[in-house]
N, CA and C of each residue as an Amber inpcrd file, in Angstrom:
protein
   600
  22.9930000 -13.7580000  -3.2400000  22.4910000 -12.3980000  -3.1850000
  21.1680000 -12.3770000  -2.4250000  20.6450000 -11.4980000  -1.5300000
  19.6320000 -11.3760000  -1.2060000  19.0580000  -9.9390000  -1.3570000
  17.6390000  -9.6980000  -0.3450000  17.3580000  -8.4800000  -0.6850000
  16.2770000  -8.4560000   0.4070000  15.6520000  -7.0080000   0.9140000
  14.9630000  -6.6880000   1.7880000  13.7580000  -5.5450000   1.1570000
  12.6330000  -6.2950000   1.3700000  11.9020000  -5.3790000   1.0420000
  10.4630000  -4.8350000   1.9460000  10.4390000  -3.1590000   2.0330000
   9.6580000  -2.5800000   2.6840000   8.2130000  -2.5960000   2.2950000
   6.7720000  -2.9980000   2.2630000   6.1750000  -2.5250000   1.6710000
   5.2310000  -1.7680000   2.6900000   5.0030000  -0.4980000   1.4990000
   3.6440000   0.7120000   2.2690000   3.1450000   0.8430000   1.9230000
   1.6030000   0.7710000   2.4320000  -0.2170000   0.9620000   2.3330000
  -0.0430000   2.4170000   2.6480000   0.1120000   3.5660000   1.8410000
   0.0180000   4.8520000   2.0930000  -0.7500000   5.8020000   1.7610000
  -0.5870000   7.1000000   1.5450000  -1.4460000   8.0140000   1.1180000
  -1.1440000   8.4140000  -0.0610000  -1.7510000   8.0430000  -1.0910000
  -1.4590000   8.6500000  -2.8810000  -0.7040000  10.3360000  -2.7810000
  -1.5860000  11.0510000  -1.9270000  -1.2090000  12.3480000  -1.8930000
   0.3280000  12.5680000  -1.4960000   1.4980000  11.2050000  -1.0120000
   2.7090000  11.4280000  -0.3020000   3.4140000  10.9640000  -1.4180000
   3.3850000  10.3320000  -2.3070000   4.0630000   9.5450000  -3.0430000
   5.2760000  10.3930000  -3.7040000   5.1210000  11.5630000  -3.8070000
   6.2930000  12.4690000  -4.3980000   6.9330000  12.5740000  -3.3790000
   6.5830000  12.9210000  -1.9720000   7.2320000  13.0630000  -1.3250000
   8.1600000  11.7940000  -0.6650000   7.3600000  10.8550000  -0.8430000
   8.3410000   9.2840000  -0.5870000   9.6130000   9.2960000  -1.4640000
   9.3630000   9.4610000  -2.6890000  10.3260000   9.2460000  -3.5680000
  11.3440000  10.7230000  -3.4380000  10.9180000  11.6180000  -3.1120000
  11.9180000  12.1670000  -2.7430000  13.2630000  12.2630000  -1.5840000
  12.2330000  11.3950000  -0.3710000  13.0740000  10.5820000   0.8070000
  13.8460000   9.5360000   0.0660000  13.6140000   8.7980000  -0.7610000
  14.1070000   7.9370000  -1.2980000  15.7190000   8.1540000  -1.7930000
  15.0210000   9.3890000  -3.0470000  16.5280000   9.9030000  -3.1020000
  17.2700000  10.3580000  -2.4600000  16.8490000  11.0810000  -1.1870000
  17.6050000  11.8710000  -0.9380000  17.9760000  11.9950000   0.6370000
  17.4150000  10.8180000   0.7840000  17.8660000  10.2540000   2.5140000
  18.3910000   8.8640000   2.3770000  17.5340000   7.8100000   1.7410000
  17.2940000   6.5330000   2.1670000  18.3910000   6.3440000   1.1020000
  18.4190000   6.5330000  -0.5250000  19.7070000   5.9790000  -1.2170000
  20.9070000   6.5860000  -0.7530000  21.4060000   7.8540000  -0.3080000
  22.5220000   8.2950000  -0.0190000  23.1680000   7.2380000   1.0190000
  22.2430000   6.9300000   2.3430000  22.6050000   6.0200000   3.1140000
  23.0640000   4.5970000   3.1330000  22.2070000   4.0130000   2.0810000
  22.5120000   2.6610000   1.9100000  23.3860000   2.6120000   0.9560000
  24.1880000   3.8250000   0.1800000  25.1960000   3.8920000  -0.4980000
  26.4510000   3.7400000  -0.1800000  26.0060000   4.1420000   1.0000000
  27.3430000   3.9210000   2.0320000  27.3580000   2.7020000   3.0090000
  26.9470000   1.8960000   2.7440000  26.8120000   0.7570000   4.0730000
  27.4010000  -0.6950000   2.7670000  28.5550000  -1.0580000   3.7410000
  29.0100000  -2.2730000   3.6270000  28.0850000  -3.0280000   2.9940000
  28.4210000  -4.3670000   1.3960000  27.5430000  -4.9490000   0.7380000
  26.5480000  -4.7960000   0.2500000  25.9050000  -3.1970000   0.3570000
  24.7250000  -3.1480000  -0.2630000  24.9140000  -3.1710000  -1.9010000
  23.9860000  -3.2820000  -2.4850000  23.9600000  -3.4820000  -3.8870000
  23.0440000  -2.3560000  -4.6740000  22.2260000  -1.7360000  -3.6090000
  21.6730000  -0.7090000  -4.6280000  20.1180000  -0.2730000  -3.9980000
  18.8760000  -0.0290000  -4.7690000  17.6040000   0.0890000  -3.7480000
  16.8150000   0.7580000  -5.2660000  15.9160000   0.4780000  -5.0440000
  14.9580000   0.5870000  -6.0470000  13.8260000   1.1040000  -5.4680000
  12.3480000   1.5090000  -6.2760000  11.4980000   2.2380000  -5.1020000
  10.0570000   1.7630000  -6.5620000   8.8910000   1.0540000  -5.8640000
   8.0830000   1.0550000  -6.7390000   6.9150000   1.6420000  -6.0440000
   6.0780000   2.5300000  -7.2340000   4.9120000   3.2000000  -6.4620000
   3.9640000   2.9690000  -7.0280000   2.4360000   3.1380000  -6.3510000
   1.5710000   2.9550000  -7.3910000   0.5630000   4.4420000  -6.7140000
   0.5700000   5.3320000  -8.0790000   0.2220000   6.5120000  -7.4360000
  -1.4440000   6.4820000  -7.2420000  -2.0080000   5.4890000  -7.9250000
  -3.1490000   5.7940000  -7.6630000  -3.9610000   5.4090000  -6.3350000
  -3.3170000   4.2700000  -5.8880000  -3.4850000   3.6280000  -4.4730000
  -2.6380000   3.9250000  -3.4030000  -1.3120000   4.8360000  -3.6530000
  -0.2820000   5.1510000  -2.3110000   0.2830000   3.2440000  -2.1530000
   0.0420000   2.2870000  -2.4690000   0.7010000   1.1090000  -2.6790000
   2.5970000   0.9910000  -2.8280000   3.4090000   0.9910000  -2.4800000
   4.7440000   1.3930000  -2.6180000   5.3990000   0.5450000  -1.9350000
   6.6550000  -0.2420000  -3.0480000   7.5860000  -1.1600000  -2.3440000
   9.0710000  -0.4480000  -3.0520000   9.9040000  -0.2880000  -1.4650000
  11.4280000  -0.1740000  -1.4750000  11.7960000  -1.6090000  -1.6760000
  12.9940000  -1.6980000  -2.1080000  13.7800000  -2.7250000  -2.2620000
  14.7650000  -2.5960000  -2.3710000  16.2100000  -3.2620000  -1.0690000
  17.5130000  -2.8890000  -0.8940000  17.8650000  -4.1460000  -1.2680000
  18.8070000  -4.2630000  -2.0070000  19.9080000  -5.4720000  -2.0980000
  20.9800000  -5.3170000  -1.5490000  21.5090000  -6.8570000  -1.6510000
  22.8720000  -7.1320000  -0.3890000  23.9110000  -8.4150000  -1.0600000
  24.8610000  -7.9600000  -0.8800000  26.0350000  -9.4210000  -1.6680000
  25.8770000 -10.2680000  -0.8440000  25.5300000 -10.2140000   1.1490000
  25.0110000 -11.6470000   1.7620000  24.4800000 -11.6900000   2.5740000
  23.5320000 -12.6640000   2.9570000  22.6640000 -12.5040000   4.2670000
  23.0720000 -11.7340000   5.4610000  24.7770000 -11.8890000   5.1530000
  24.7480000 -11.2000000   6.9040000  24.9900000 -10.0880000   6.5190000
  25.7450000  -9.6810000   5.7700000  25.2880000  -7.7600000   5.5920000
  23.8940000  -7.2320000   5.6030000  23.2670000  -7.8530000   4.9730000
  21.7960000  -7.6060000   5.1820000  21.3870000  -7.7250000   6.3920000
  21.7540000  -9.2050000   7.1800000  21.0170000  -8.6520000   8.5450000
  21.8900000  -7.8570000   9.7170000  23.0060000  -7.2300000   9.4280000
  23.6260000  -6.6650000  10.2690000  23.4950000  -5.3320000   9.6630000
  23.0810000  -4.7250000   8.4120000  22.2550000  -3.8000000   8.5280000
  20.7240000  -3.1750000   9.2010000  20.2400000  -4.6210000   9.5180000
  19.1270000  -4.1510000   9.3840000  18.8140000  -2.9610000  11.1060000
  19.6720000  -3.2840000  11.5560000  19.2940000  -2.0290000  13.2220000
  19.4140000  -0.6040000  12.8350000  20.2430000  -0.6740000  11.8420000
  20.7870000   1.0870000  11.6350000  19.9550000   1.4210000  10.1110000
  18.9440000   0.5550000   9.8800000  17.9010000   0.9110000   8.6770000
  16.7020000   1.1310000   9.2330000  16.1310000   0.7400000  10.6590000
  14.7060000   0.4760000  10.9510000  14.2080000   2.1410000  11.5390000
  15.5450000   2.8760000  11.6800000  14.7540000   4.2660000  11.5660000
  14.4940000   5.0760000  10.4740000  15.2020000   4.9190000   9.5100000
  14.8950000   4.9910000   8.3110000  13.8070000   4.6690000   7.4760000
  13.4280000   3.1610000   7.6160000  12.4240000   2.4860000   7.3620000
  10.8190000   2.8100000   8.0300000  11.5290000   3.3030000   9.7110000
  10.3330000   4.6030000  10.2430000   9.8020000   5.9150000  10.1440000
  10.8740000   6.3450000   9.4040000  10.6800000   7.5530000   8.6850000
  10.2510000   7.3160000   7.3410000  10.3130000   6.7280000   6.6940000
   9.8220000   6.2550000   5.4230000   7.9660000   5.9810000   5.2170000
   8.0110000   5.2810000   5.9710000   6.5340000   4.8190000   6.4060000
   5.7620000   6.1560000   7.1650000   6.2270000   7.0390000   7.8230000
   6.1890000   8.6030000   8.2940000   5.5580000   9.5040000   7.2820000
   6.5150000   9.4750000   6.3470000   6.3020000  10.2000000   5.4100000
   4.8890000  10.1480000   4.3640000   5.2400000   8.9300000   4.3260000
   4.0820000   8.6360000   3.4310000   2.8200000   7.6510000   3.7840000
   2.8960000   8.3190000   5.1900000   1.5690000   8.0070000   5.9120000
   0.7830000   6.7990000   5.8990000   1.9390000   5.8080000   5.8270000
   1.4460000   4.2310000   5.5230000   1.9830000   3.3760000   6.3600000
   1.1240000   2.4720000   6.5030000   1.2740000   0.6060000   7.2450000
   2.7890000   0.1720000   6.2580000   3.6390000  -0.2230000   7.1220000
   4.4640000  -0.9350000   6.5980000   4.6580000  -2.3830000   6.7530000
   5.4050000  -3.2340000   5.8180000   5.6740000  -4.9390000   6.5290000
   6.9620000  -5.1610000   5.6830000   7.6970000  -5.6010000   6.4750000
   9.0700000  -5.7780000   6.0730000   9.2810000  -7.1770000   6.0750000
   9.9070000  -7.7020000   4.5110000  10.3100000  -9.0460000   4.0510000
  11.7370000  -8.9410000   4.0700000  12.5990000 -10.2950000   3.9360000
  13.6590000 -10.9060000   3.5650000  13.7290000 -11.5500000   2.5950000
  14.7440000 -11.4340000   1.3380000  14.0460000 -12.5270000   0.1030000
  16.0580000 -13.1380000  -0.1650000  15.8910000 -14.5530000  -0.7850000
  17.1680000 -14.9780000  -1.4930000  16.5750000 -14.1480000  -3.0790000
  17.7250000 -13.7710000  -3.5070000  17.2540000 -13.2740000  -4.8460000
  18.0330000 -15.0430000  -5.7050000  17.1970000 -15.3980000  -6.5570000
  17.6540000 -16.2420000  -7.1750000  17.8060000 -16.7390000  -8.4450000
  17.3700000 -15.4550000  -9.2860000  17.2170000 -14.7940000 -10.3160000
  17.5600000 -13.6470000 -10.9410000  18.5840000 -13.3580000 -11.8580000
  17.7490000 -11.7980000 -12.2890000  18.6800000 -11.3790000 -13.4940000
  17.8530000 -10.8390000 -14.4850000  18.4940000 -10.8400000 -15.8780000
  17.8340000  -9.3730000 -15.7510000  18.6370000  -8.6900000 -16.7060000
  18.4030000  -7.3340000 -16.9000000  19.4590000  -6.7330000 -18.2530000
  18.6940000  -6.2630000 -19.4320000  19.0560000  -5.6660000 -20.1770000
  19.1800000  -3.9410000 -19.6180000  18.2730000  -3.2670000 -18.8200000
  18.1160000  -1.8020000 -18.8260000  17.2370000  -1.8870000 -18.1210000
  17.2570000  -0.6180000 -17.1560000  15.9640000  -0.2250000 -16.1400000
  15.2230000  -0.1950000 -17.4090000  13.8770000  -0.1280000 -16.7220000
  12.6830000   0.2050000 -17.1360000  11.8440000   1.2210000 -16.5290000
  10.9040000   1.7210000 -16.9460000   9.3660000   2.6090000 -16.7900000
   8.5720000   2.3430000 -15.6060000   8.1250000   0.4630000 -16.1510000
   7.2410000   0.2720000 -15.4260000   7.3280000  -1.1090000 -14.9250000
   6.7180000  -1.4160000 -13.6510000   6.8330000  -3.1260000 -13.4240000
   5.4500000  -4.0920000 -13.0020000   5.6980000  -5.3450000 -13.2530000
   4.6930000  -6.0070000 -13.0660000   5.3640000  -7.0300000 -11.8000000
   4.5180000  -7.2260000 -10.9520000   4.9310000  -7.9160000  -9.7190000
   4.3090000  -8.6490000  -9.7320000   4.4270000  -9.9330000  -9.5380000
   3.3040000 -11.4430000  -9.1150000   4.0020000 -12.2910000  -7.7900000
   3.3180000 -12.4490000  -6.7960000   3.6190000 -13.4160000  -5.6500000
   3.5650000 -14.3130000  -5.6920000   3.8430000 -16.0100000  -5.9220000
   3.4050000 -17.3040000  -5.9190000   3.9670000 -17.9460000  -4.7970000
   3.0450000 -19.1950000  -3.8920000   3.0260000 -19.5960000  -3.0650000
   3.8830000 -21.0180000  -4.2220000   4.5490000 -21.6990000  -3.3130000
   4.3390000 -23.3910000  -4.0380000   5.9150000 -23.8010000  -3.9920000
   6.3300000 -25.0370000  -4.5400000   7.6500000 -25.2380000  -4.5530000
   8.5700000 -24.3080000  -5.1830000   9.3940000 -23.5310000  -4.2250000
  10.3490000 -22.6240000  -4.4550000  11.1260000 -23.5170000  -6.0410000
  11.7730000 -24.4400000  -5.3850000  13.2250000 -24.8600000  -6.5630000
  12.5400000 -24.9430000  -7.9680000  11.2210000 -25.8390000  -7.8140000
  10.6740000 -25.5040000  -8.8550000  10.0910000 -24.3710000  -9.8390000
   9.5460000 -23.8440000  -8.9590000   9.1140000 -22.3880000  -9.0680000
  10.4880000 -21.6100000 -10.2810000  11.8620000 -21.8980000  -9.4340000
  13.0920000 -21.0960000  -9.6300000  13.7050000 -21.9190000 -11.4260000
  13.3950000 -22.8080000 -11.2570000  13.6850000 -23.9810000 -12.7660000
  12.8210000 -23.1340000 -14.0510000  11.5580000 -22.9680000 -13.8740000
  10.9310000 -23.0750000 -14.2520000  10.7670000 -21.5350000 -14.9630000
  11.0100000 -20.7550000 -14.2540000  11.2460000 -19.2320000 -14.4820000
  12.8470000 -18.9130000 -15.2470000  13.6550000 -19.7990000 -15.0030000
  15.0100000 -19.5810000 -15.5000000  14.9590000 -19.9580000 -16.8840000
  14.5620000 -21.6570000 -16.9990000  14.3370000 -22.1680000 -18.1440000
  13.0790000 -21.8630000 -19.0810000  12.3510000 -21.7790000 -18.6760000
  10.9980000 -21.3340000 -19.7020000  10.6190000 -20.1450000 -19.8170000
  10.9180000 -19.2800000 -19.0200000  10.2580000 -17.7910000 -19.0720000
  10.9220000 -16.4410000 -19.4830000  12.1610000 -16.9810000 -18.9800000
  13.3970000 -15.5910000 -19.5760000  12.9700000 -15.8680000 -21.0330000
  13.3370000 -17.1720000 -21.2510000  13.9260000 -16.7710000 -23.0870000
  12.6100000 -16.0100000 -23.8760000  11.3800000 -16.4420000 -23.3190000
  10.1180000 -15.8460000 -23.7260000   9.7520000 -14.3120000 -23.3830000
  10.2880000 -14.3770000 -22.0190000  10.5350000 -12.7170000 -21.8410000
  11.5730000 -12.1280000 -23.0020000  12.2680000 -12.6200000 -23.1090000
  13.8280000 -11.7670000 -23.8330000  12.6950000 -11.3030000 -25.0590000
  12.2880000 -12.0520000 -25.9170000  11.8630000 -11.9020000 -27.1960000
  10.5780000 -10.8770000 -27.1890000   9.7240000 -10.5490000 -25.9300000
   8.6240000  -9.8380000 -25.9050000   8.9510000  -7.9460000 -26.2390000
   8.5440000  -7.3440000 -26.6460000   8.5790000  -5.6550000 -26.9370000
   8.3500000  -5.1060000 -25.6990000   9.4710000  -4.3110000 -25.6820000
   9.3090000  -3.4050000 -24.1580000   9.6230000  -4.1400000 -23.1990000
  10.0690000  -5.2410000 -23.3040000  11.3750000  -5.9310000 -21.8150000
  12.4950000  -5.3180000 -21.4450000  12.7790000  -4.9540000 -20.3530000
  13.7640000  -4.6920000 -20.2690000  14.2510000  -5.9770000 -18.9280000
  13.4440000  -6.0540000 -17.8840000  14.1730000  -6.7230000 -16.4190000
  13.2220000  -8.1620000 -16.2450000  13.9740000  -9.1120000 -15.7990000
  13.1990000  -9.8450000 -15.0360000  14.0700000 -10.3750000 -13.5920000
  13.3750000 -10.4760000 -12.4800000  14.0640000 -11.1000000 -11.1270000
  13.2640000 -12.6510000 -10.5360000  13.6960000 -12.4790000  -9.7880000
  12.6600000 -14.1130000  -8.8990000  13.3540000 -13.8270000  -7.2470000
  12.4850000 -13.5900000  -6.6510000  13.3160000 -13.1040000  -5.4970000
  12.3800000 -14.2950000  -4.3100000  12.7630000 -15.7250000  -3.2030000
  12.3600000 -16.4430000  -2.6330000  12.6220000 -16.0510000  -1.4460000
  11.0890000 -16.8570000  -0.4710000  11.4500000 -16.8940000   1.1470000
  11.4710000 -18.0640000   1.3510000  12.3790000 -18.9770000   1.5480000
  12.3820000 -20.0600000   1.8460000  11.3920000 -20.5270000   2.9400000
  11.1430000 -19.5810000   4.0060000  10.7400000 -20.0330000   5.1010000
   9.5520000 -20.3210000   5.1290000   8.5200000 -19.6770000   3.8690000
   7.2140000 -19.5960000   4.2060000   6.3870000 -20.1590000   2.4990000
   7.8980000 -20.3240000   2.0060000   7.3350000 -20.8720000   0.0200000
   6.8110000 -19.7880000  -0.5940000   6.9660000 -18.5090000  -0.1130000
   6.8270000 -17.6600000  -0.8240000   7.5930000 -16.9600000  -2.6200000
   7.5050000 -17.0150000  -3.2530000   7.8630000 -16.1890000  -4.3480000
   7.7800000 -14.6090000  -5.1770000   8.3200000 -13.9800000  -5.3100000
   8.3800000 -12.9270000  -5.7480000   8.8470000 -12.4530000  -6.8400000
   8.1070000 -12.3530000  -8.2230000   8.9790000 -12.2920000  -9.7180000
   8.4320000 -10.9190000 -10.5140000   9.2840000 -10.0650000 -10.3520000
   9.5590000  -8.9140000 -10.8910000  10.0270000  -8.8170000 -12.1610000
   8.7830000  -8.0570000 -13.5740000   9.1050000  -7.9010000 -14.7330000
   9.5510000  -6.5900000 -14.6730000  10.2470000  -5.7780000 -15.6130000
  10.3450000  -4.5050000 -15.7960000   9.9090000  -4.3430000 -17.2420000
   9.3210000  -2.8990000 -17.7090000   9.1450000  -3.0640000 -19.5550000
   9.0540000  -1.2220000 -19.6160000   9.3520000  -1.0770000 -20.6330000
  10.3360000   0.1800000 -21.3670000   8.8500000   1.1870000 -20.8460000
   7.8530000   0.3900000 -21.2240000   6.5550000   1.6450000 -20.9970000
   4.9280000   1.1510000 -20.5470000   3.9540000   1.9900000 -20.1700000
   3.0670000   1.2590000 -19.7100000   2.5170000   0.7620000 -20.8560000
   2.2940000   1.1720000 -21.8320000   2.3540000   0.5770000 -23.0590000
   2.8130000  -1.2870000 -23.4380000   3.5670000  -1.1160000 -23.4150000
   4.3070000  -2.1480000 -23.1310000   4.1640000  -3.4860000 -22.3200000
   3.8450000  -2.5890000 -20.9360000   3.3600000  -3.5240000 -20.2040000
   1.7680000  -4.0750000 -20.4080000   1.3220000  -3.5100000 -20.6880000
  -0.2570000  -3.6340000 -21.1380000   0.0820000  -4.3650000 -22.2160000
   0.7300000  -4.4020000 -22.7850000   0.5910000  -5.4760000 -24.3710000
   1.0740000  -6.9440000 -23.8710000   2.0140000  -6.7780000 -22.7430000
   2.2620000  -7.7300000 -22.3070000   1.2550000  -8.6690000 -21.1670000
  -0.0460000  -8.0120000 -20.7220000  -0.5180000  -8.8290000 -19.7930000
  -1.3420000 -10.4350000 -20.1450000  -1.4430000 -10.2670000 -21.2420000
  -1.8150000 -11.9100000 -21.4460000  -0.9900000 -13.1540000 -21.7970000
   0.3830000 -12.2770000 -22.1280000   1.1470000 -13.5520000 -21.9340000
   1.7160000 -14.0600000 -20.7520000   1.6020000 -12.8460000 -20.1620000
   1.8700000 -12.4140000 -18.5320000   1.4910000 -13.6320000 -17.9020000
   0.2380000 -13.6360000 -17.9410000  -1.3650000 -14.0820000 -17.1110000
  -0.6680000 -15.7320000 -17.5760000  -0.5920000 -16.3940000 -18.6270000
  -0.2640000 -17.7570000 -19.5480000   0.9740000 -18.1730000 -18.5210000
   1.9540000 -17.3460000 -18.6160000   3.2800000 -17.4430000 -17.9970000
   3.5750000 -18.0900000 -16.3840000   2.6260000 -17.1230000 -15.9160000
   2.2720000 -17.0040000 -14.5410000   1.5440000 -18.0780000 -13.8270000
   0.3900000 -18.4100000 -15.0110000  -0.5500000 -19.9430000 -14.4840000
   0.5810000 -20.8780000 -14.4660000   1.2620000 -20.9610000 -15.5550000
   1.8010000 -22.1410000 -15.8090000   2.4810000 -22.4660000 -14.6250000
   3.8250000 -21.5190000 -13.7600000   4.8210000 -21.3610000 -13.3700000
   3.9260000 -21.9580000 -12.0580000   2.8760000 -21.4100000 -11.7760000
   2.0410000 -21.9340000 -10.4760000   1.4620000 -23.0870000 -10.4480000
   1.5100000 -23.8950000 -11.5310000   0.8900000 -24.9030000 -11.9090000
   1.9370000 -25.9480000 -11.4970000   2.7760000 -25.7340000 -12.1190000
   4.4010000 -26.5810000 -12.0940000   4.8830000 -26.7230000 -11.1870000
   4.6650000 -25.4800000 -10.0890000   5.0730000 -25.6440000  -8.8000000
   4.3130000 -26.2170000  -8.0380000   3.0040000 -26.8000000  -7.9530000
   1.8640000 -26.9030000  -7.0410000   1.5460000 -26.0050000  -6.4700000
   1.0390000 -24.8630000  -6.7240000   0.9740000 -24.0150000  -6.0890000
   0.2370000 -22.9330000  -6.4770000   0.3510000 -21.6890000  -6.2000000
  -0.7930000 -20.9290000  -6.2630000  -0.3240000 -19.2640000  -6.7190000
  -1.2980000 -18.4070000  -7.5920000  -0.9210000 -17.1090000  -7.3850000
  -1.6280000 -16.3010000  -6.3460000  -0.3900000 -15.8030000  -5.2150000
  -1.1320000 -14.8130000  -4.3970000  -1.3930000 -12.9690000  -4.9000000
  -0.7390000 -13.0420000  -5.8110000  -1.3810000 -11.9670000  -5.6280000
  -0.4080000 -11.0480000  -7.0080000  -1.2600000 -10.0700000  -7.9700000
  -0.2390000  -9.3960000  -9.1490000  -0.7270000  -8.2280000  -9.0500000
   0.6220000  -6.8070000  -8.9610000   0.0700000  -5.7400000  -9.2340000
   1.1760000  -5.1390000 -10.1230000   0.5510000  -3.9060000 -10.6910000
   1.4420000  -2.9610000 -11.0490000   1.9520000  -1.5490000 -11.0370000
   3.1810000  -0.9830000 -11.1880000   3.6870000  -0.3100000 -10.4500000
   4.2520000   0.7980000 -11.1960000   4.8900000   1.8800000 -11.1920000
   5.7880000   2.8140000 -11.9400000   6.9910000   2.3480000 -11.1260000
   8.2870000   2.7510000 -11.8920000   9.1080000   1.7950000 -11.4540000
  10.1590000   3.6300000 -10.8580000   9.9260000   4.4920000  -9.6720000
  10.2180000   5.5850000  -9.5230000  11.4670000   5.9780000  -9.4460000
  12.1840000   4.8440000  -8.7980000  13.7290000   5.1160000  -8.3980000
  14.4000000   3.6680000  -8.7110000  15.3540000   3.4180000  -9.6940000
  16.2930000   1.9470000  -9.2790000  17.2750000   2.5770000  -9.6180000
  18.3070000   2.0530000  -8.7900000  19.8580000   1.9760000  -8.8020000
  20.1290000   1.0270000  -8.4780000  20.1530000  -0.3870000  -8.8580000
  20.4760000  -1.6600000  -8.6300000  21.8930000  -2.2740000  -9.3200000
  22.3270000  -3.0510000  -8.5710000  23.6610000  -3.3610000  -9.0030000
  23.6730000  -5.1960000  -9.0210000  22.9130000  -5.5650000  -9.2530000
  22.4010000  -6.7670000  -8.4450000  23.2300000  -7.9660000 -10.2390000
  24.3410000  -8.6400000 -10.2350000  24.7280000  -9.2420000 -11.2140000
  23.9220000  -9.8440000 -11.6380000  24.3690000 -10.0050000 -13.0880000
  23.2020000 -11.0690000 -13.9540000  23.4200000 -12.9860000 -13.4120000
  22.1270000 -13.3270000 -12.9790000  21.8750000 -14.5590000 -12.2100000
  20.8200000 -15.2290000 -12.9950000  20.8240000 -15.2940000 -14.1470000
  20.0350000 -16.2150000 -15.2500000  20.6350000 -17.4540000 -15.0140000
């Protein structure tokens, strides 16, 4: 499974209006295109901060979508008056009881396989048991050792109760890998329709 994701440095003041492109341009479309799996939309209204995310059953649907998405993806970034940068990820992870509210995103640099062990075996089962879980993913770039691990939780509530085990979780996983955290934010979780099978 893989997945493609947009991110935009935008204007707080567009963010309704993104998510309304979302619904009502950008998911209709990729609803209809060979292998997609679904598209999700995270915003952060107070910064205009906002990542799309399309999934795909295989690399090459994904990249033989990608010519008849990049006007889309220009209109997107249009709208909501933001810098965009477009990733490629293997998804290599992803357990999910129920969308969620809200999400917590963390980047880690360092050994992918490890990275991927380490999140499967030690961190789900600790996620499963926490209040207000609903999602977790691990989405890799092979090319550059990048990592990408997406929590979801029922409320911001929730997520806030969760940031210190968060923070414990997160050292460790970077620790194990040799490696490093680049970077954690958080998000309202505005639009998912994901179809993406359970890969625990």
């Amino acid at each position: 499974m893989y997945a493609r994701s947009s991110t935009f440095h935008g204007n707080p003041a567009n963010i309704d209006a993104g998510i309304k492109f979302v619904e009502d341009e950008a998911a209709p479309m990729l609803g209809r295109m060979e292998g997609c799996l679904g598209l999700s939309l995270l915003v952060d209204r107070a910064t205009g901060y906002c990542i799309a995310t399309s999934s795909w059953q295989t690399e090459e649907a994904m990249t033989a979508s990608d010519a008849l998405l990049r006007p889309m993806r220009d209109r997107g970034r249009d709208v909501l008056g933001a810098s965009m940068q477009v990733d490629s990820w293997e998804i290599v992870a992803m357990h999910r009881s129920h969308h969620g509210a809200c999400c917590r995103v963390s980047w880690l640099e360092g050994d992918l396989d490890t990275m991927t062990e380490t999140f499967r075996v030690a961190l789900l089962p600790r996620l499963d048991e926490m209040d207000g879980f609903c999602s977790a993913s691990l989405l890799v770039d092979r090319a550059t050792g990048l990592g990408c691990a997406t929590t979801a939780w029922e409320s911001h509530d929730a997520m806030v109760a969760s940031r210190t085990m968060a923070d414990e979780m997160r050292n460790r996983t970077a620790q194990e890998a040799s490696g490093v955290v680049v970077e954690v934010h958080e998000f309202d979780l505005a639009y998912a329709h994901l179809h993406v099978p359970e890969m625990a």
